[in-house]
N, C-alpha and C positions, 0 to 999 in steps of 0.2 A: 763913366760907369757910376751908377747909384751907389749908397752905400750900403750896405749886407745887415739887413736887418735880422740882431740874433738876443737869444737871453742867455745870462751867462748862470752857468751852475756850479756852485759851490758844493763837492761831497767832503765828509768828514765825520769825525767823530762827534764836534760841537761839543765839546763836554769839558766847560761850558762854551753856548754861544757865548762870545765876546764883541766888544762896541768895536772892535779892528777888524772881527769878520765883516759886519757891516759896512764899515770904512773900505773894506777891499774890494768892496762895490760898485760904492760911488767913486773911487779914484778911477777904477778901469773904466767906469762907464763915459767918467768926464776926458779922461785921456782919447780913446776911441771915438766920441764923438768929435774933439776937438781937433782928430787927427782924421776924419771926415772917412773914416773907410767902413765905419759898423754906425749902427743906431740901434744898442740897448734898447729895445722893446721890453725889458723883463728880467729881473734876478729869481734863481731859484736855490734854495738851499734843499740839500738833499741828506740826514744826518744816516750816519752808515747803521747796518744793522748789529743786531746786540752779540750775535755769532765774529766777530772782528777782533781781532786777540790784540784789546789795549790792554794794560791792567787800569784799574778804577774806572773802567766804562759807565755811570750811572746808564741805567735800562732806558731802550728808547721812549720808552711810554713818558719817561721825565726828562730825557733831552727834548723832544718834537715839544713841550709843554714850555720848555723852555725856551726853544728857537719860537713857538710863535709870540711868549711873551716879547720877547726881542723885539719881533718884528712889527709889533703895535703902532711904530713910529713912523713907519714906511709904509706907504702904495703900490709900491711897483716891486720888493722883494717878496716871496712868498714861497712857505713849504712845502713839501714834496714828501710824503710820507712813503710811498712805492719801493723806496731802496729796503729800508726799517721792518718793512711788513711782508718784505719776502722769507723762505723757508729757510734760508745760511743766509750769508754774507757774498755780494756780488762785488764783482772785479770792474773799477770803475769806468771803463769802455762798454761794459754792461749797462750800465745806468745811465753812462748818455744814450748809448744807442736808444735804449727803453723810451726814452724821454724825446729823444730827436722823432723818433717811428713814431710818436702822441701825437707830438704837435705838429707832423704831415697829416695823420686822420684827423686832428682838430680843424685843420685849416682845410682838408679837401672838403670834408663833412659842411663846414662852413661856406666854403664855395658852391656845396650844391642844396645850398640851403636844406641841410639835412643833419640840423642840431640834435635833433632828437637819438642819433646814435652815440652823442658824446656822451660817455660814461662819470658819473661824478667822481671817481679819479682825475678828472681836468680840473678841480676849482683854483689851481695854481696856475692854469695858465688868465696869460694878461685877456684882459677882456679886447685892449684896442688893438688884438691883430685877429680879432674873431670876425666875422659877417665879412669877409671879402675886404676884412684893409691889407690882408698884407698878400697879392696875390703871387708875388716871387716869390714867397717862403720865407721863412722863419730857420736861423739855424740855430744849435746850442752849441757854446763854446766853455772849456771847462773853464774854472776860477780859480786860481790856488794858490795857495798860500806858500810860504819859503819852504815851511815843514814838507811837503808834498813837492813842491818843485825841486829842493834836496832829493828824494828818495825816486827821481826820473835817472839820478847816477848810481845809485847800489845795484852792483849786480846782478842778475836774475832776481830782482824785484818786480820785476814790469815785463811784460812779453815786447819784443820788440816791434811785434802789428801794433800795439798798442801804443808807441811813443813817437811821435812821427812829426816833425819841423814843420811849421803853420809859414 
């Protein structure tokens, strides 16, 4: 069996992006690839919207300013602004899905050679699974960090459609 070509996304607060969210990147991506069963197409950071009850959240307009400062350094990670500029704050099975449903019309559009319906809400996605490379699809897989992998055990924090053994 091939390996499952996926991009992995990272949601959060970023406040601030840190050189260890980046690190948490490339460790899973080199892990995964080295353990032969994914091929990292793609990192996505996604930073949460301004409605998300941290205290000292700086506003997304200077988080996303900050994640793309970050990401200067990298090719293959890339923003996602979609979560940030929605109307509240979405629950983050929301924000894959959102992102999973993209990049199936990116890649059918792609395959029928019908670019022209991609909405410039795609500039995050990787260009090298666009025109017909990647014709099994493309999954997202989330990324996360301890803070977040902790908070999969607090009680009624998480719906349990939403937490389900990979």
């Amino acid at each position: 069996m091939p390996p499952t070509k996926i991009v992995l996304l990272a949601c959060g607060s970023f406040n601030p992006p840190t050189n260890m969210h980046l690190r948490m990147f490339e460790i899973a991506r080199d892990h995964l690839h080295r353990i032969g069963s994914h091929i990292v197409v793609g990192g996505l950071i996604s930073p949460v919207h301004d409605a998300y009850a941290k205290n000292d959240l700086e506003s997304a307009t200077h988080r996303k300013e900050m994640v793309r400062l970050a990401l200067q350094t990298t090719d293959w990670i890339k923003i996602s602004d979609w979560e940030c500029n929605q109307e509240s704050w979405s629950r983050t099975r929301q924000v894959l899905n959102y992102h999973q449903n993209h990049v199936n019309e990116i890649l059918q559009a792609s395959l029928n050679d019908n670019n022209s319906n991609i909405d410039e809400g795609s500039n995050w996605f990787q260009d090298n699974c666009k025109n017909g490379c990647c014709p099994d699809g493309v999954g997202i897989k989330l990324l996360c960090g301890a803070d977040l992998l902790e908070s999969f055990g607090t009680p009624g924090l998480w719906a349990d459609e939403d937490v389900s053994k990979c």
